[in-house]
C-alpha positions in Angstrom: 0.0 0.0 0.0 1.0 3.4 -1.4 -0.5 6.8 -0.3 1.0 10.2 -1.2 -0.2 14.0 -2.4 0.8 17.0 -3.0 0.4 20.1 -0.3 -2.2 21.9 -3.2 -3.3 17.9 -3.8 -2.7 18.7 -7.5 -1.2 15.4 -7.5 -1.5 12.1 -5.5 -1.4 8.3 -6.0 -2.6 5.3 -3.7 -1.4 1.9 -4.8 -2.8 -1.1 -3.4 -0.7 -3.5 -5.2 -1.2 -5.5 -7.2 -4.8 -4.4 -8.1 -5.3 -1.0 -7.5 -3.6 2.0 -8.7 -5.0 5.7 -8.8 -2.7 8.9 -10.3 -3.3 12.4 -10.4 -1.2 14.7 -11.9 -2.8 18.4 -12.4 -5.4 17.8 -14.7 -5.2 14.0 -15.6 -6.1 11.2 -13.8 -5.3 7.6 -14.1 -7.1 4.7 -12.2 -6.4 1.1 -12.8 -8.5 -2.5 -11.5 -6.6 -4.6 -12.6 -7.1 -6.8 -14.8 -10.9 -5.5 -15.3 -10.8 -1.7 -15.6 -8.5 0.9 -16.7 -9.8 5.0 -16.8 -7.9 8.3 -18.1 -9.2 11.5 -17.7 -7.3 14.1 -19.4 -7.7 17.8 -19.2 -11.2 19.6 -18.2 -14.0 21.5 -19.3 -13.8 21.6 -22.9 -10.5 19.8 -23.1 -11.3 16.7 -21.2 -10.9 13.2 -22.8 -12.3 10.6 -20.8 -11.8 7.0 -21.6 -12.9 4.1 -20.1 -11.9 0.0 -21.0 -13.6 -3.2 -19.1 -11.6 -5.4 -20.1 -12.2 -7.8 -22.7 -15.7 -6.3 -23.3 -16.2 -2.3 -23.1 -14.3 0.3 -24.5 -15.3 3.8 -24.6 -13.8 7.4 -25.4 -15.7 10.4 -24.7 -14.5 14.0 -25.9 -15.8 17.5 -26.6 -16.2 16.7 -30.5 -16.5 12.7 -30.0 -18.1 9.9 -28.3 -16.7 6.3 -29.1 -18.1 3.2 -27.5 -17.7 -0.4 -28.4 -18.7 -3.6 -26.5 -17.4 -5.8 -28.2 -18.1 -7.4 -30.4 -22.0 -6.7 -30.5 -22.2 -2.8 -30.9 -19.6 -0.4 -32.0 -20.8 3.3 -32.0 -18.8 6.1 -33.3 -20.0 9.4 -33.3 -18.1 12.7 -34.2 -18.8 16.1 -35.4 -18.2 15.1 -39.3 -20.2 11.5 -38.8 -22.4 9.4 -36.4 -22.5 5.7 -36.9 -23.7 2.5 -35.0 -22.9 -1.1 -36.0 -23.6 -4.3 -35.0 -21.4 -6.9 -36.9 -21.9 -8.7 -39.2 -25.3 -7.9 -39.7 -26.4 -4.0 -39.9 -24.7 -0.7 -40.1 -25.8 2.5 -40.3 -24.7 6.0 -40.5 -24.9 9.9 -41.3 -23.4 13.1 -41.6 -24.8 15.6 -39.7 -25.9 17.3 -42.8 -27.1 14.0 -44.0 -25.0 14.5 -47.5 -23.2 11.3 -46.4 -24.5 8.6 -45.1 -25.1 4.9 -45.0 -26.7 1.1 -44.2 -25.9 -1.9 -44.7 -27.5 -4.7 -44.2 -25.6 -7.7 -44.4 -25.5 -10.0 -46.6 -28.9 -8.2 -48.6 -28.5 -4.5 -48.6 -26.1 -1.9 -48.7 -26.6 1.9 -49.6 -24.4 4.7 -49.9 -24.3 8.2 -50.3 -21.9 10.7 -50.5 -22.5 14.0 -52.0 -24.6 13.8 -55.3 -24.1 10.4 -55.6 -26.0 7.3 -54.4 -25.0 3.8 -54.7 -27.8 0.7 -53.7 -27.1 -2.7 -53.9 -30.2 -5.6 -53.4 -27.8 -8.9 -53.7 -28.1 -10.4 -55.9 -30.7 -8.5 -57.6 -30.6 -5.2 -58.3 -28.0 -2.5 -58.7 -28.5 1.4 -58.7 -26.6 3.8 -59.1 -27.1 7.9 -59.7 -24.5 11.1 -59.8 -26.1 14.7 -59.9 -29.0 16.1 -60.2 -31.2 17.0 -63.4 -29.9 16.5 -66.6 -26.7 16.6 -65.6 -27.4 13.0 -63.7 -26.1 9.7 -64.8 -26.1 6.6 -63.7 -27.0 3.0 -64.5 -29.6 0.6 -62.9 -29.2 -3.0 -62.9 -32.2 -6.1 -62.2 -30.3 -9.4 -62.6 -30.3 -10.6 -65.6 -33.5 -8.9 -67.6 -33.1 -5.9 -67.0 -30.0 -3.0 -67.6 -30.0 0.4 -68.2 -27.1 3.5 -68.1 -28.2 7.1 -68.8 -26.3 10.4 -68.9 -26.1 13.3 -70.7 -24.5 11.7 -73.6 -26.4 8.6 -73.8 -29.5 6.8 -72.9 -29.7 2.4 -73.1 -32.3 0.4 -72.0 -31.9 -3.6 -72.4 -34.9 -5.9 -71.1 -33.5 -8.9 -72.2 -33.9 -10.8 -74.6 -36.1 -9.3 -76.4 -36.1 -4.9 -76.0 -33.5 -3.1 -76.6 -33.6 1.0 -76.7 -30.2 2.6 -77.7 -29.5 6.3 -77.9 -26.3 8.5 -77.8 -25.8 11.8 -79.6 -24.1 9.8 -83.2 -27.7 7.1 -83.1 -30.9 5.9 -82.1 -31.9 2.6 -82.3 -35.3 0.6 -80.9 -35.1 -3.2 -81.2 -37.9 -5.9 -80.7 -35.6 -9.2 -80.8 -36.4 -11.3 -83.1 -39.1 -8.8 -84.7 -37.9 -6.1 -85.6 -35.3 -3.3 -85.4 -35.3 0.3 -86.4 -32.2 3.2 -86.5 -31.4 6.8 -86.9 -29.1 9.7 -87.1 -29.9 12.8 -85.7 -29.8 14.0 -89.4 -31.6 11.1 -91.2 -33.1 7.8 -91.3 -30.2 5.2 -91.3 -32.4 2.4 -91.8 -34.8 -0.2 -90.9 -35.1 -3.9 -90.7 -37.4 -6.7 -90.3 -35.9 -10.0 -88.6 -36.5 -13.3 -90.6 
């Protein structure tokens, strides 16, 4: 056993070896159970940072601009003043920017979306794909449902494929509409290219 301080007790220890140890120097404190739990506080007001581990299960960090926590290995939560997000692995995630122009969730093995800006990705394994950049007609993007239908569109172009049998083509050089194995017709933004009947 192990008792000291200072005469402005700005710092002191006890130590009751070999499982107990507090320590305070000024503005940070240390305590220790060991093997179970271990705390730092350091700084104040504003300026603290506080974290906190229970041993194997619970670890946690606590600031002015963050809050982390994780018991492990069910629920890890992160949250800071750019992004806030909560998982629980494998299985779901989810998160978001404050302004909400990023965010995400995930649903594992199923669904997953994203989104960061002007762009927005979303994924139904193994069914269907989507995905979108700007707004207007300045957006592009492509959808996908597995395997009938595809399509991809932007400013330059604009495909459509249900498949087998439709399939819409158009990009600033041609147009094309085909009904497979009926028939197929193409044109130039200038003039008729031609047409054709499947035999």
């Amino acid at each position: 056993l192990s008792y000291g301080n200072s005469p402005d007790s700005s710092r002191q220890h006890l130590m009751v070896t070999p499982l107990f140890w507090h320590l305070k120097n000024h503005d940070k404190y240390f305590n220790l159970l060991f093997p179970v739990w271990w705390n730092l506080k350091d700084g104040s007001g504003d300026n603290l940072t506080n974290t906190n581990v229970i041993f194997p299960l619970y670890w946690a960090q606590k600031s002015k601009n963050k809050n982390y926590q994780v018991l492990f290995p069910v629920i890890w939560n992160f949250k800071d003043k750019y992004y806030h997000s909560i998982t629980v692995p494998p299985l779901f995630s989810y998160g978001s920017s404050p302004d909400t122009m990023q965010k995400h969730l995930m649903i594992t093995p199923l669904f997953w979306q994203f989104k960061k800006n002007d762009q927005v990705i979303n994924t139904l394994f193994p069914l269907w794909l989507h995905k979108k950049q700007g707004y207007g007609e300045n957006a592009s993007g492509y959808d996908v449902f597995f395997p009938l239908y595809w399509a991809k569109k932007n400013p330059k172009e604009n495909n459509k494929i249900l498949f087998p049998v439709i399939w819409s083509m158009k990009n600033q050089r041609y147009e094309s509409f085909t009904v497979f194995p009926i028939i197929s017709r193409g044109n130039s933004p200038i003039k008729s290219v031609g047409s054709s009947v499947f035999r």
